[in-house]
C-alpha positions in Angstrom: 0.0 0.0 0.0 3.0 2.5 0.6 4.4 1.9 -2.6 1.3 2.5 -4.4 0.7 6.0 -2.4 4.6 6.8 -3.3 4.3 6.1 -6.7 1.0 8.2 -7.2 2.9 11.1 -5.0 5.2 10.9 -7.1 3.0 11.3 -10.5 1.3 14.1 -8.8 4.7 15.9 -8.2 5.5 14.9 -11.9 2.6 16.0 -13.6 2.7 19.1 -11.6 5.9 20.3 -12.5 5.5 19.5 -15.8 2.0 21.8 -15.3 3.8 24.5 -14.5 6.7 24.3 -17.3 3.7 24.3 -19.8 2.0 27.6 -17.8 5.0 29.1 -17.8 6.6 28.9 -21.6 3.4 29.8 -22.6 2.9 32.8 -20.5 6.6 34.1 -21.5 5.3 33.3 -25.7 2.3 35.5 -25.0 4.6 37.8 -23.6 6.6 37.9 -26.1 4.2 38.2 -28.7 1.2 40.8 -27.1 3.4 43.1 -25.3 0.3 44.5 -23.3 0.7 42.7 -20.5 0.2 38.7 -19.6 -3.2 37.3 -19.4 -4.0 34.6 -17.1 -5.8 31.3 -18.1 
């Protein structure tokens, strides 16, 4: 049972990191291309 709750903590921290990589490159390309500010999703 502790493996299995490692394992999925360790998916959550994955996809969350990964979450946040996507968030940010796309906040710096909308930067980069609407220079009035960033918009949030």
């Amino acid at each position: 049972m502790t493996v299995v709750v490692r394992s999925l903590g360790r998916f959550a921290a994955g996809s969350g990191v990964l979450a946040l990589v996507l968030w940010l490159t796309w906040v710096m390309l909308d930067l980069k291309h609407l220079q009035s500010g960033f918009t949030l999703p």
